[in-house]
C-alpha positions in Angstrom: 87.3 94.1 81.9 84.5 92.9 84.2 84.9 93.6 88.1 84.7 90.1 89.9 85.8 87.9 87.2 88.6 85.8 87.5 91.2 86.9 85.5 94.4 83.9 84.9 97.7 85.5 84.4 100.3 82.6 82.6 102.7 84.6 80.4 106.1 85.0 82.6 108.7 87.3 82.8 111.8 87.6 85.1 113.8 90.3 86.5 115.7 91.3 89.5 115.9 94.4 91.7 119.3 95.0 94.1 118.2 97.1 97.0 120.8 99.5 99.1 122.6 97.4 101.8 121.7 96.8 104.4 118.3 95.4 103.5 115.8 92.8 104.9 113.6 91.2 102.7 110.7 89.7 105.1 110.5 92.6 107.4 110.1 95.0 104.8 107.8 92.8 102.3 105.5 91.5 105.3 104.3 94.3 108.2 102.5 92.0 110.8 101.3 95.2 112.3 98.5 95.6 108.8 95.2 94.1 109.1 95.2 91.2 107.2 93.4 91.4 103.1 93.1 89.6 100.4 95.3 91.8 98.5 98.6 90.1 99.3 100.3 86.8 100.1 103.2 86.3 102.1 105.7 83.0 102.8 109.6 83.3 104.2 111.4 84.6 101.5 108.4 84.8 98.9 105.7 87.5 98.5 102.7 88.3 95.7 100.5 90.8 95.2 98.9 92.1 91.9 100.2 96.3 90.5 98.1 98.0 88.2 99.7 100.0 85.3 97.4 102.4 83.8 94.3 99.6 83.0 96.6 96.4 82.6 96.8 94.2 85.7 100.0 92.0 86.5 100.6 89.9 89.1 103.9 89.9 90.9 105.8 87.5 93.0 109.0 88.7 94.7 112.0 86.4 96.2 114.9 87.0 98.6 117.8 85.5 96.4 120.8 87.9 98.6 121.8 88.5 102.4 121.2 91.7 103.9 124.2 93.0 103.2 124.4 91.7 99.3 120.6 92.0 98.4 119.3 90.4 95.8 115.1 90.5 94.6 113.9 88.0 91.9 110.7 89.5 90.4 108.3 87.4 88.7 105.6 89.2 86.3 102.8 87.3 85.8 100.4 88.8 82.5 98.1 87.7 79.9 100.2 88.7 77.0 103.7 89.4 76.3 105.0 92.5 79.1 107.1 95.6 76.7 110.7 96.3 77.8 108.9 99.7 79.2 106.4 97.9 80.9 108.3 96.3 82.9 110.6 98.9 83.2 107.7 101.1 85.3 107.2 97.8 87.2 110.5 98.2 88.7 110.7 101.3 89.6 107.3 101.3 91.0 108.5 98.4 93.4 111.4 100.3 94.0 109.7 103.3 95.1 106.8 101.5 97.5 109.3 99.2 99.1 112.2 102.2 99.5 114.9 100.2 97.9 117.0 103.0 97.2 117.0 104.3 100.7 120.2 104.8 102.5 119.3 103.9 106.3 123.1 103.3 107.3 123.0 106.7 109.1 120.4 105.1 111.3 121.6 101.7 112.3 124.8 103.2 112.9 123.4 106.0 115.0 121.2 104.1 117.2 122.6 100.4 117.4 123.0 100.6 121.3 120.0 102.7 121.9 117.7 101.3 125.2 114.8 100.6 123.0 115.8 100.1 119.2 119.5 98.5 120.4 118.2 95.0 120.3 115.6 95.6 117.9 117.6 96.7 114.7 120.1 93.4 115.4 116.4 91.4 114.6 115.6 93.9 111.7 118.9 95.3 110.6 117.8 96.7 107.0 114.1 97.1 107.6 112.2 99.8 104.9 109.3 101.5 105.5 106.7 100.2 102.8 103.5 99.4 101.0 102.5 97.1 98.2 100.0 99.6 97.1 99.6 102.6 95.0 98.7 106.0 96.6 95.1 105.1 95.9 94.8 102.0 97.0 96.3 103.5 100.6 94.1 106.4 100.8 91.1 103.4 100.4 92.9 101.2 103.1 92.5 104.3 104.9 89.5 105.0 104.9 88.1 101.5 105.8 90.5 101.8 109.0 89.3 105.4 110.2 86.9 105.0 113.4 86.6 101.1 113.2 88.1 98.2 115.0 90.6 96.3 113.0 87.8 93.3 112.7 85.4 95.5 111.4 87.8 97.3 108.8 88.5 93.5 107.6 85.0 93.2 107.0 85.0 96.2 105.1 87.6 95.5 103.0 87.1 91.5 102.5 82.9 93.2 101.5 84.2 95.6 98.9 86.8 93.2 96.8 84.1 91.1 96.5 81.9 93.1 94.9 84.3 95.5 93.4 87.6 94.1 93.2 89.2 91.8 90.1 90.0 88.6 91.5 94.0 87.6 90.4 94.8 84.1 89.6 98.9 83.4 88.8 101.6 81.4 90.2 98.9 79.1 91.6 98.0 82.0 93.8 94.8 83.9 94.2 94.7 87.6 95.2 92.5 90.7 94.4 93.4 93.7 92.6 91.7 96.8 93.9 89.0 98.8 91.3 90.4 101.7 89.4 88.7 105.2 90.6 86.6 105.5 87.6 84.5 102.1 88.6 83.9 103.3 91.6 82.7 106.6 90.7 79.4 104.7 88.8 78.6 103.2 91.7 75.7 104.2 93.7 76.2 105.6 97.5 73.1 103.3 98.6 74.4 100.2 97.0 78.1 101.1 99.1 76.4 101.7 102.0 74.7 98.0 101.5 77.8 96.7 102.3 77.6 98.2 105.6 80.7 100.6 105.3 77.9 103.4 106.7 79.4 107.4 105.9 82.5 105.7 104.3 80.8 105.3 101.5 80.3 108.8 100.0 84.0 109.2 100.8 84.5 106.4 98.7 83.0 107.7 95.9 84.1 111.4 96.6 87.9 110.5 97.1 87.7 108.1 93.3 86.2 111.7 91.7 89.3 113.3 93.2 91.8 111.2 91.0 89.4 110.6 88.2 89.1 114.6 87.6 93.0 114.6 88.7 93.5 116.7 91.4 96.3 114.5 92.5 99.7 114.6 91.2 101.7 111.0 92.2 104.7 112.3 90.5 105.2 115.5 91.6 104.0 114.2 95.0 106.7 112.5 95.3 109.4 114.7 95.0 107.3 117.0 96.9 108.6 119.1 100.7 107.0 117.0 103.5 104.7 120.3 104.4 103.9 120.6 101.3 103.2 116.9 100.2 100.7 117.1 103.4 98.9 120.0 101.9 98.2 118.4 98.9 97.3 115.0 100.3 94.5 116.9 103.0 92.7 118.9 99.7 91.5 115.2 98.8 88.4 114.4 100.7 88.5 112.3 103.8 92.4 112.5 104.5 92.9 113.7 107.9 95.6 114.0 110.3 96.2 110.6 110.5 96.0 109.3 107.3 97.7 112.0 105.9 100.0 110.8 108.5 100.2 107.1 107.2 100.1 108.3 103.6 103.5 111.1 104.1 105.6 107.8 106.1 104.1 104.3 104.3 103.8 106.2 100.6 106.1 109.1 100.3 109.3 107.7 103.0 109.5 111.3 105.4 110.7 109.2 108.1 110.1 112.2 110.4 106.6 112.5 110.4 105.9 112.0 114.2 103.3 114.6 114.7 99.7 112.3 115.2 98.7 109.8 117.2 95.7 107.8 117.4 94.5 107.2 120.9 94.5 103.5 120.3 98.3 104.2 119.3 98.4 106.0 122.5 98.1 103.2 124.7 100.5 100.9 123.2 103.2 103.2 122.7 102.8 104.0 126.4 102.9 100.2 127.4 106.1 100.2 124.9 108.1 103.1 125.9 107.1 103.0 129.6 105.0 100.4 130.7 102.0 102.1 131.6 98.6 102.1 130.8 98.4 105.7 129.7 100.9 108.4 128.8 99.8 112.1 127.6 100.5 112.4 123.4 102.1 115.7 124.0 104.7 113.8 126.6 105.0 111.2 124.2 105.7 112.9 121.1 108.1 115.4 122.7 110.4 113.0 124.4 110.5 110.6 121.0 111.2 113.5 118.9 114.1 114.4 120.8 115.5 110.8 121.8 115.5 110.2 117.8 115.1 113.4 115.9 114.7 113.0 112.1 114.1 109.4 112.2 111.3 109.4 114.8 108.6 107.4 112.3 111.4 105.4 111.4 112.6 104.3 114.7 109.1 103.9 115.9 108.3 101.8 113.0 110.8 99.3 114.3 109.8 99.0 117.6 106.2 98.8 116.8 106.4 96.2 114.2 109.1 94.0 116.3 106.4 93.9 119.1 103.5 92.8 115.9 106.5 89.7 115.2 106.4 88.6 118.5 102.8 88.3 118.6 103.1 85.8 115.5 104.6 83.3 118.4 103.4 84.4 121.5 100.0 85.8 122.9 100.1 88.8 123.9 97.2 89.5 126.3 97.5 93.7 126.2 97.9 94.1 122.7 95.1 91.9 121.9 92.8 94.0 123.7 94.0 97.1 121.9 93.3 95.4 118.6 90.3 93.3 118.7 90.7 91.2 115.6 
């Protein structure tokens, strides 16, 4: 398989998936808080993306075909030869696992439904899951290309390295990438990265793909892994600090308690969202949210952080764009 060619997907299969109730399909397929890629696609109701098992690439397309209290997913698999009862079998429960379809969040809307800040929010977004299209990977590369850059230049990162690396997905009239697997990107030469103008990324790049080529991650076991310990695992992989391991422990592995970082661009808008001021210490910030919601701090953050990222799809906001400078 050669890295830039297009690669057509025809052959179709079709199953479905039934999330726990309550669930909502376009809040949890589509975060308008990411930085947009070329990795996904997104319409009401519809989303497509590519999944990797072991060296085979299929491309998926998902549908809302339920309510949020009946949910109902229609999964399309796209491939270039017939797809094995098992294969599709991992397919499923590897969507299942990055979108949290299992998760029973009840507790939660029940819990804070008239709170002062997620109150109205989690009417909008009543079933919302924490998720990612990607695998564990793929995130910790994300990562990377977001540490110490502005969300423009992390575009340009990414958008630079599909193009030279990535496999370029064609199905369901739809045209996506797929990211490279680890052991591409470990021939690659640091001075031909760093051409690309992702500057000390680059050896972490190549460092982080040795890491899972030579296996010193564990997905599986990662998975069913204590919070404190998943984080000491995911930190021995080069380049994963606080916050990433951070992202990696609440997007990838669903410990919705994970609270304990933030960014200082974070910083600001949290303290324009939870008290409408320009800056408010971390330590103040983190203290009173861990006590107002406990074990479901990332969680109820989540909410009202991506409910502010959906109003900015109809309405300029002049603040946040400041803060993000796309």
């Amino acid at each position: 398989m050669i890295m830039g060619e297009l690669l057509v997907l025809n052959k179709e299969d079709t199953t479905y998936l039934f999330p726990k109730s309550p669930f909502n399909f376009d809040a949890t397929l589509h975060k308008p808080s990411h930085f947009p890629d070329q990795l996904t696609i997104y319409e009401e109701g519809k989303f497509w993306q590519t999944i990797r098992i072991k060296k085979d690439i299929f491309g998926i397309r998902l549908e809302n075909v339920g309510e949020i209290e009946k949910p109902k997913i229609k999964i399309t698999i796209f491939s270039n030869s017939e797809c094995s009862k098992e294969q599709i079998e991992i397919i499923k429960n590897e969507l299942v696992w990055r979108y949290d379809l299992n998760a029973n969040i009840s507790e939660f809307t029940q819990k804070f439904k008239k709170d002062k800040f997620l109150g109205q929010v989690l009417k909008k977004w009543k079933g919302m899951r924490v998720s990612t299209a990607h695998s564990l990977y793929e995130l910790l590369i994300i990562g990377i290309v977001l540490q110490n850059a502005t969300v423009r230049r992390s575009v340009q990162m990414l958008n630079s390295l599909l193009e030279k690396y990535g496999r370029l997905i064609e199905f369901d009239k739809k045209k996506v990438y797929a990211l490279w697997l680890p052991n591409e990107l470990v021939k690659v030469n640091e001075q031909e990265l760093r051409n690309l103008k992702v500057g000390y990324r680059a050896k972490f790049f190549i460092r982080l793909s040795n890491d899972f080529v030579e296996g010193k991650i564990d997905e599986t076991k990662l998975k069913v892994l204590p919070k404190e310990e998943a984080k000491k695992e995911l930190t021995k992989l080069f380049g994963v600090g606080p916050e990433t391991a951070r992202i990696l422990l609440f997007e990838f592995l669903h410990h919705y308690d994970v609270f304990d970082h933030i960014a200082s661009w974070q910083q600001k808008i949290y303290s324009r969202l939870f008290y409408n001021k320009q800056l408010v210490p971390v330590e103040k910030i983190k203290k009173e949210i861990l006590k107002r919601y406990g074990k479901w701090s990332m969680l109820a953050v989540h909410y009202i952080w991506e409910d502010l990222f959906w109003k900015r799809k109809n309405q300029h906001i002049e603040w946040l764009e400041k803060e993000i400078r796309l």
